[in-house]
VOBA-1610 file (N, C-alpha, C; in pm, whole numbers, padded with zeros to 5 digits, always signed):
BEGIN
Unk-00482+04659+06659Unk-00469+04773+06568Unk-00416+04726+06432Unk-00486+04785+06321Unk-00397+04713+06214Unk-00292+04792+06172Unk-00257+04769+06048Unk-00106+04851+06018Unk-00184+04977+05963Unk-00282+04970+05909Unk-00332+05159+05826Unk-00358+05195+05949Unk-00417+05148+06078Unk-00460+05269+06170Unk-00272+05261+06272Unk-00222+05188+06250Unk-00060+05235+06297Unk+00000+05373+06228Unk-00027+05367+06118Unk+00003+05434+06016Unk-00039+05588+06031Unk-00154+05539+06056Unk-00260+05693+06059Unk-00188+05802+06163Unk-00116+05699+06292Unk-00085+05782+06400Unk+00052+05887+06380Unk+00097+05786+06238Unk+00256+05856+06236Unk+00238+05956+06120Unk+00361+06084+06128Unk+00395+06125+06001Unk+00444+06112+05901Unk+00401+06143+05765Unk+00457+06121+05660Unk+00614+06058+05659Unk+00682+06173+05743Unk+00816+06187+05725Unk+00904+06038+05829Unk+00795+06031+05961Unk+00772+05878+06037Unk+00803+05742+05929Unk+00702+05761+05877Unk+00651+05663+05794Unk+00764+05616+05664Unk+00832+05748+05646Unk+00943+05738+05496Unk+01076+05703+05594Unk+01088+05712+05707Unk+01204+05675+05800Unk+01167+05483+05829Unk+01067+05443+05831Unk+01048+05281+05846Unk+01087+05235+05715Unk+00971+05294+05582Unk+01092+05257+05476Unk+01257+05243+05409Unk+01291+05392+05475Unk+01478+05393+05476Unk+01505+05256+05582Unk+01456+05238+05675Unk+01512+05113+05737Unk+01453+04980+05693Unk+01376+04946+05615Unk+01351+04833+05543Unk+01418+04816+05479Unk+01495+04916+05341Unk+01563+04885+05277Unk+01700+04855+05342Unk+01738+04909+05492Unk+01887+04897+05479Unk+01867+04721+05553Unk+01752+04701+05632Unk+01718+04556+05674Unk+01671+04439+05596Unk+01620+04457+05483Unk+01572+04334+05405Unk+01635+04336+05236Unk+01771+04423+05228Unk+01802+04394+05112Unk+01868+04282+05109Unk+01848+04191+05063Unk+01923+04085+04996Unk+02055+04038+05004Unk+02087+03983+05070Unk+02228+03952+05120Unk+02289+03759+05135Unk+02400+03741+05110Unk+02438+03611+05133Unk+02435+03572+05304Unk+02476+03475+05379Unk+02490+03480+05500Unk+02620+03483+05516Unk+02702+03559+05586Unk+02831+03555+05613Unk+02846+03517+05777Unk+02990+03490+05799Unk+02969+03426+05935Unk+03027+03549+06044Unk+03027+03664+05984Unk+03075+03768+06132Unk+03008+03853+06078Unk+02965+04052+06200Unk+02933+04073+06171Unk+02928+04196+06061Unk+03104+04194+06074Unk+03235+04236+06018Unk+03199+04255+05874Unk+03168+04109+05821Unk+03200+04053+05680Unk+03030+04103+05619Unk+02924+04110+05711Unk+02815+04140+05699Unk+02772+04285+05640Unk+02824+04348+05734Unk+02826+04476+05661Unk+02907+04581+05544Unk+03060+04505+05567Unk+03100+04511+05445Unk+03024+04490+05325Unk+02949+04377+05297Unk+02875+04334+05193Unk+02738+04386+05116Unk+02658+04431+05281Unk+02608+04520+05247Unk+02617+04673+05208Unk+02745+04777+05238Unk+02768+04856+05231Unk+02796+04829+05060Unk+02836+04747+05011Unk+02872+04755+04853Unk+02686+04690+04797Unk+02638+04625+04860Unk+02508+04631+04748Unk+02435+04759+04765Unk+02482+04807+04887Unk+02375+04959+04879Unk+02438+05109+04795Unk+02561+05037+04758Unk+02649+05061+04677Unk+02702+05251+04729Unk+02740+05231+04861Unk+02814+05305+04930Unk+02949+05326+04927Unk+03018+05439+04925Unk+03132+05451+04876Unk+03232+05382+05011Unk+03195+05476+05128Unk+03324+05398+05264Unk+03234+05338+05357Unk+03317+05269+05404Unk+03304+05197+05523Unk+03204+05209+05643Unk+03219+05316+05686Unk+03117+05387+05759Unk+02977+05422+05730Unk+02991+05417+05603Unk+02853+05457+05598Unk+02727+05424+05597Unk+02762+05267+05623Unk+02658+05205+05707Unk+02603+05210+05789Unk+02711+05245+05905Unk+02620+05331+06002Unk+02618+05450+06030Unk+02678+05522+05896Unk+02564+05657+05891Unk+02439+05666+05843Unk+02430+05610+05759Unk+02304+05536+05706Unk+02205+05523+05802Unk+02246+05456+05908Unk+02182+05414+06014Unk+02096+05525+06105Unk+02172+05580+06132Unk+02236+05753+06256Unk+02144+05816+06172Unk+02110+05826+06044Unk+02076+05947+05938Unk+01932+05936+05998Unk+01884+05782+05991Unk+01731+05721+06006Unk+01705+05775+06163Unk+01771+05763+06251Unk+01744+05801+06387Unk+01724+05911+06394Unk+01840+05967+06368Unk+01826+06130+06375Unk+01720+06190+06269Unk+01690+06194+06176Unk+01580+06235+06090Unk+01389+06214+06159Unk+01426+06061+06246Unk+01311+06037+06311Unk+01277+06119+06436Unk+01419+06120+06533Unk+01392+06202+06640Unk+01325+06344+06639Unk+01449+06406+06525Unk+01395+06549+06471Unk+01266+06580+06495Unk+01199+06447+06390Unk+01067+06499+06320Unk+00995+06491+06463Unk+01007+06442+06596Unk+00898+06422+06665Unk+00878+06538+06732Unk+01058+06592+06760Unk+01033+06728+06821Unk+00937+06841+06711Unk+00951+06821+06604Unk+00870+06914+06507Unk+00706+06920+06507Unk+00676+06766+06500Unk+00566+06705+06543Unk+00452+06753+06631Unk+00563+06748+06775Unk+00529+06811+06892Unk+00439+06960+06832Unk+00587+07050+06806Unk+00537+07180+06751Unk+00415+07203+06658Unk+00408+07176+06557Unk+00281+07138+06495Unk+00187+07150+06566Unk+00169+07023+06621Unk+00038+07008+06769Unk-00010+07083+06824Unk+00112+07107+06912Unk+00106+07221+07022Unk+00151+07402+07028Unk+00228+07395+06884Unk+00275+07511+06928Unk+00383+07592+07041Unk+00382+07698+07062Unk+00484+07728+07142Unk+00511+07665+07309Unk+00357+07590+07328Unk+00355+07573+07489Unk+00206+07504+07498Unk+00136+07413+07554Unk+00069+07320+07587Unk-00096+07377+07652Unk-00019+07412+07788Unk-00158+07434+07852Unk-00137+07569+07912Unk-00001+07644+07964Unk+00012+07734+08026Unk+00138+07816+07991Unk+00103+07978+07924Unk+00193+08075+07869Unk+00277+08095+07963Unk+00401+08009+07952Unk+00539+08024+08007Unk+00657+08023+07920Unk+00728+08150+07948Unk+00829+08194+07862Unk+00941+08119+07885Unk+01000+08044+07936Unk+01089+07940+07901Unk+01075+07843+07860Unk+00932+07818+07885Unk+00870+07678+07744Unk+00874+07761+07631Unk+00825+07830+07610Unk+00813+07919+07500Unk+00942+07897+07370Unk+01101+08015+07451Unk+01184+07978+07440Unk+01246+07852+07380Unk+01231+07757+07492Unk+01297+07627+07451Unk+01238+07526+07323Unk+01100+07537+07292Unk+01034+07489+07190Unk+01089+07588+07049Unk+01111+07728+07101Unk+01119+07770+06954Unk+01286+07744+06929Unk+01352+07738+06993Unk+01489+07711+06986Unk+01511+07564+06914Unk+01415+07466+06993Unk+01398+07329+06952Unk+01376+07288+06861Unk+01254+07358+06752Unk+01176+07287+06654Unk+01265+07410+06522Unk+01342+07492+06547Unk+01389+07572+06467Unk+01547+07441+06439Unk+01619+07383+06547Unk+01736+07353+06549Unk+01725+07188+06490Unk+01579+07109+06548Unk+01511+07022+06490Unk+01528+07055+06340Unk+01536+07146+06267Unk+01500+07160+06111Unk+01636+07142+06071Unk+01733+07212+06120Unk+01825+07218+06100Unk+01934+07080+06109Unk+01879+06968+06176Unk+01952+06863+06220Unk+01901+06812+06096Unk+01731+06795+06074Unk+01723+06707+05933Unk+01760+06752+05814Unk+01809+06911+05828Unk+01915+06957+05702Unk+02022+06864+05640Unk+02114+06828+05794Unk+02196+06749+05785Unk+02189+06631+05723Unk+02110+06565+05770Unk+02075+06455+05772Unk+02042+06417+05619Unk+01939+06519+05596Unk+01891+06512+05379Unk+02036+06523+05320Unk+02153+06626+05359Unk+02252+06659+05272Unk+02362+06523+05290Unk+02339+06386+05395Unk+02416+06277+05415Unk+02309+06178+05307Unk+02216+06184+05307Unk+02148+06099+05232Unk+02148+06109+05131Unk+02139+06239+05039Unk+02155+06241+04908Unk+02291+06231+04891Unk+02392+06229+04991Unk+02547+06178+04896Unk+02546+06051+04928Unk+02512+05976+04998Unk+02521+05826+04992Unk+02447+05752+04912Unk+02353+05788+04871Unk+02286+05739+04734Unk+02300+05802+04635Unk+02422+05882+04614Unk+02461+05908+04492Unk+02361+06041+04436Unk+02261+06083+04484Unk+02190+06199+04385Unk+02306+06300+04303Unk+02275+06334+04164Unk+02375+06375+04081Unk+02345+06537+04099Unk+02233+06626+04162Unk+02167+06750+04197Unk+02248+06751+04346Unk+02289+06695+04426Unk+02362+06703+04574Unk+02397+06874+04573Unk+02520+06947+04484Unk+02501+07072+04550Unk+02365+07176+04521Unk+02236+07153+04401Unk+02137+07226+04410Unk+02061+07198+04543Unk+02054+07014+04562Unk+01959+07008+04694Unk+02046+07076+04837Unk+02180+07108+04831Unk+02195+07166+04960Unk+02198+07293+04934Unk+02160+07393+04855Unk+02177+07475+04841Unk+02010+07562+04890Unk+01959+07447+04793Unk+01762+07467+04808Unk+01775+07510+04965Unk+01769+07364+05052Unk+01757+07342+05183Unk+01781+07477+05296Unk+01942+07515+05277Unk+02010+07607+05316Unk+01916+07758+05335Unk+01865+07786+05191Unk+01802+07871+05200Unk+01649+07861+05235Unk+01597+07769+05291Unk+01486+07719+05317Unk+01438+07828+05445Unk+01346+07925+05451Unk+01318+08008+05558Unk+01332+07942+05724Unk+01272+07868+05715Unk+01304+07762+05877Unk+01476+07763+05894Unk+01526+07759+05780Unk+01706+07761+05841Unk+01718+07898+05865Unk+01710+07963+05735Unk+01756+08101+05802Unk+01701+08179+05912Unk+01585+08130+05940Unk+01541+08221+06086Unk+01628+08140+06208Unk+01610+08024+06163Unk+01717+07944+06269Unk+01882+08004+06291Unk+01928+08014+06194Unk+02057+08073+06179Unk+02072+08220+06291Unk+01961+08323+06218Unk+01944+08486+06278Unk+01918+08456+06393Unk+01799+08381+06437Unk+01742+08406+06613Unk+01790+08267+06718Unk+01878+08190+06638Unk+01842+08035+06719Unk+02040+08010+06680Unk+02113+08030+06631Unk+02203+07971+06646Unk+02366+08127+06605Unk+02367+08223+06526Unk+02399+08307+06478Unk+02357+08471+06528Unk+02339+08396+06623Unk+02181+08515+06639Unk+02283+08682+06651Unk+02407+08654+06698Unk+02519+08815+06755Unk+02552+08823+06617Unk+02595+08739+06540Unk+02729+08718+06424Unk+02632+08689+06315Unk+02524+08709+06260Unk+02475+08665+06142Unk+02553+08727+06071Unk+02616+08660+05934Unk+02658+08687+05790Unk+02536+08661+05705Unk+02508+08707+05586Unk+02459+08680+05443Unk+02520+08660+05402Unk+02469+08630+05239Unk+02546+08570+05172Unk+02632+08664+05078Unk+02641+08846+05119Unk+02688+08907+05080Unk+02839+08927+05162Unk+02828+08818+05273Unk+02929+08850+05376Unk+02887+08973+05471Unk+02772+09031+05490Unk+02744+09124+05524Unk+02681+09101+05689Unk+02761+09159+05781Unk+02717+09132+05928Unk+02629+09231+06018Unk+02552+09138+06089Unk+02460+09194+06165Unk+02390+09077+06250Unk+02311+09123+06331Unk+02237+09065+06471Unk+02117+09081+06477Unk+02037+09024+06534Unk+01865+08978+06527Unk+01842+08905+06684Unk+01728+09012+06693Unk+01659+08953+06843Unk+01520+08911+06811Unk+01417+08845+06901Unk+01316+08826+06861Unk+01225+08948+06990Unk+01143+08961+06964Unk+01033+09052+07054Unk+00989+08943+07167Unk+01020+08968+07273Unk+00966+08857+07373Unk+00759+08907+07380Unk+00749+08980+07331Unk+00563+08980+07379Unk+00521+08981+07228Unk+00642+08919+07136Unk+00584+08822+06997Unk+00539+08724+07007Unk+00556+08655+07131Unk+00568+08481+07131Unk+00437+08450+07177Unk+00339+08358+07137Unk+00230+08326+07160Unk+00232+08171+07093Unk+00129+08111+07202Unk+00063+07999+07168Unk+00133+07918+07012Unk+00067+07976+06886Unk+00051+07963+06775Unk+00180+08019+06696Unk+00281+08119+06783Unk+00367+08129+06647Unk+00375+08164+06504Unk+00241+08238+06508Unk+00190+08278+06320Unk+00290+08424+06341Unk+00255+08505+06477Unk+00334+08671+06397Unk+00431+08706+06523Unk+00532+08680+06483Unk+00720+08659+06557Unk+00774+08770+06519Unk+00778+08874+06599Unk+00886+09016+06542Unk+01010+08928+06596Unk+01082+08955+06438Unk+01208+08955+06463Unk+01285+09095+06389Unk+01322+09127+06512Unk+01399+09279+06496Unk+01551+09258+06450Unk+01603+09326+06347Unk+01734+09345+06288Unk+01797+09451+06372Unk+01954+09472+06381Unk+02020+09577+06421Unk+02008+09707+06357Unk+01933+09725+06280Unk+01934+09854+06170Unk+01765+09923+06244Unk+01725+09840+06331Unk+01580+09855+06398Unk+01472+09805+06258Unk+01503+09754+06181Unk+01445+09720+06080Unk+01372+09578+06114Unk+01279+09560+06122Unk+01166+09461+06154Unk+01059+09388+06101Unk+01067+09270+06091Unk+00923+09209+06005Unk+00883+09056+06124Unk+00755+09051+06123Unk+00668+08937+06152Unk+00690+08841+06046Unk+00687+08712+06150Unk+00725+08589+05992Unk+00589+08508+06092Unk+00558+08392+06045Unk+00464+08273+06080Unk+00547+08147+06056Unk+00603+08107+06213Unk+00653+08008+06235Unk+00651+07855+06177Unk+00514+07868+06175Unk+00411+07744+06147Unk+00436+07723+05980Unk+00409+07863+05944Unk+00442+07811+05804Unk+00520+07803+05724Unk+00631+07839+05820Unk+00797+07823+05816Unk+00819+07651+05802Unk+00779+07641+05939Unk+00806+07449+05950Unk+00734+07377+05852Unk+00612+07427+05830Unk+00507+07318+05741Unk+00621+07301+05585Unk+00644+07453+05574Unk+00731+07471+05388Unk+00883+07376+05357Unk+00924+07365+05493Unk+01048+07301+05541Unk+01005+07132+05532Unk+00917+07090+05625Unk+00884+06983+05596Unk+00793+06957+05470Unk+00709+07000+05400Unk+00706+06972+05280Unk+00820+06928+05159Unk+00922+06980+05195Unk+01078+06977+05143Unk+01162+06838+05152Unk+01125+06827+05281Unk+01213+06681+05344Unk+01147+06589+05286Unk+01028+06597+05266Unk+00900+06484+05245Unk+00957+06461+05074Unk+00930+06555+05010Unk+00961+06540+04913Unk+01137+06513+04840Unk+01237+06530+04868Unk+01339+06445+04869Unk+01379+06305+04968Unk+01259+06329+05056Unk+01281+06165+05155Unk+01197+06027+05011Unk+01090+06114+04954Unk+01025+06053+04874Unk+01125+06007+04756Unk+01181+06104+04672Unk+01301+06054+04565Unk+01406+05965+04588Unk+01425+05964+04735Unk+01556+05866+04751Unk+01453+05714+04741Unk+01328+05708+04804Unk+01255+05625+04814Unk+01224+05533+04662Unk+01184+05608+04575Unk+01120+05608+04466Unk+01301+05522+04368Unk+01398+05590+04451Unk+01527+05564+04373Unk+01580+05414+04395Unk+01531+05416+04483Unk+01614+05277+04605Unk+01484+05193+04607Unk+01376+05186+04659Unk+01310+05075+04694Unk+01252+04968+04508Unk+01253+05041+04460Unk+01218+05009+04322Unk+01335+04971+04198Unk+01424+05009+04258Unk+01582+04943+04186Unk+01623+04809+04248Unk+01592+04762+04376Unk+01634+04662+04468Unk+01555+04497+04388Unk+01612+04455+04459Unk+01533+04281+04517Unk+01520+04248+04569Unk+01387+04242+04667Unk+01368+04204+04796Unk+01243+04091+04798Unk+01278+04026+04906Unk+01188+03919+04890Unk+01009+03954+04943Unk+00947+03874+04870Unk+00815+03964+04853Unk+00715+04011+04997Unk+00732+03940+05063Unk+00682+03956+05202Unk+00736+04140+05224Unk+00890+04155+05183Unk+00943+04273+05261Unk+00881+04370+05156Unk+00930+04328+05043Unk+00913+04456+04949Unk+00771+04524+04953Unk+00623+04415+04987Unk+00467+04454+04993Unk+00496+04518+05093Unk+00509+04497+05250Unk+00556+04553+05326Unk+00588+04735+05348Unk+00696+04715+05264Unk+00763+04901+05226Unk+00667+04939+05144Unk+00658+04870+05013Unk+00546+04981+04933Unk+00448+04973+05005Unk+00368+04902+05051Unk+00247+04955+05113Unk+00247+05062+05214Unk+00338+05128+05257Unk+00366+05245+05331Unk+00399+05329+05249Unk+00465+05347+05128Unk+00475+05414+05054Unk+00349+05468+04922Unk+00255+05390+04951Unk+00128+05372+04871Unk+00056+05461+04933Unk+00115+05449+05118Unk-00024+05534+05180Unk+00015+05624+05198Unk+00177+05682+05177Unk+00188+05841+05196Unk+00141+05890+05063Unk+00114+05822+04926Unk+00060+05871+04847Unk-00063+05897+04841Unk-00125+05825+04905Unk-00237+05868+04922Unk-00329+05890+05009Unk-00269+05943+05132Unk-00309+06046+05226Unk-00273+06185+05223Unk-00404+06286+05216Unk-00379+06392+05169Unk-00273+06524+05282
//
């Protein structure tokens, strides 16, 4: 298999997670003799403020990757595979809603470790990103929802909403007040989002560095092909 049809199999967001780990693996470093003194060294060329955050750095790449597969999944498949069962049902929409929410995290650790000078607009964007807040009302808040008026109330979803595809989801308010949302294009708007600040940290970091040329062709050429795959 070569590397474009490797490529082909993964997502965008796949694909910008091998680059975050190129850079934290082939930047440029002296040899030190522990592995102590190692990462210290690197934590200051990646020019990280503490100690740790090397391997948050690390944790950010895992977790951002795992996320995306459970999301992935969803995409694909939707609420359930081959056979309409309401606790698959359930557990996927709970999953790929809480999935969004983990790579929330994850974007709002990355843009402070590389310094982005926008950090409270991008967590603010994110926050209000429809995939969180339905997550918030039906998936994590669901008795106790607040707004941002401080204003409280509760949200159920319609159990004979849930289908296959996930396009029209009654989610009912306590006031009996009700609207259909489309799941799908909840997640797609969400990940369009990630893609595009996974891309700026990319664009920030792989092109400020010095890496030796084997690595650096390497990363951009993955970064060449999320540009240009539509």
């Amino acid at each position: 298999m070569t590397d474009e049809q490797h490529l082909s199999h993964l997502s965008k967001v796949e694909i910008y997670c091998q680059i975050l780990l190129g850079i934290l693996r082939y930047t440029n470093l002296k040899t030190y003799p522990t592995e102590e003194e190692h990462k210290k060294q690197l934590t200051k060329k990646l020019k990280f403020q503490n100690a740790h955050d090397f391997d948050l750095y690390r944790a950010c790449i895992d977790q951002m990757e795992d996320a995306q597969y459970a999301i992935n999944e969803f995409i694909e498949n939707g609420l359930y595979i081959n056979e309409n069962r309401q606790g698959e049902m359930y557990l996927r929409l709970y999953g790929v809603l809480n999935a969004c929410y983990l790579q929330t995290g994850v974007m709002i650790d990355l843009v402070r470790l590389f310094n982005f000078q926008n950090q409270k607009e991008i967590r603010e964007e994110l926050k209000k990103l429809d995939a969180i807040d339905l997550r918030n009302k039906i998936a994590s808040h669901t008795t106790n929802y607040r707004d941002e008026n401080n204003y409280s109330s509760y949200f159920k979803v319609a159990q004979s909403s849930l289908d296959k595809k996930a396009n029209r989801i009654l989610v009912v308010k306590r006031d009996e007040e009700a609207n259909y949302i489309n799941l799908l294009d909840y997640v797609i708007e969400f990940t369009k989002t990630i893609e595009l600040y996974l891309d700026q940290i990319i664009d920030k970091e792989l092109y400020s560095r010095t890496f030796k040329k084997e690595s650096f062709v390497w990363m951009k050429s993955r970064h060449d092909y999320i540009k240009n795959r539509s």
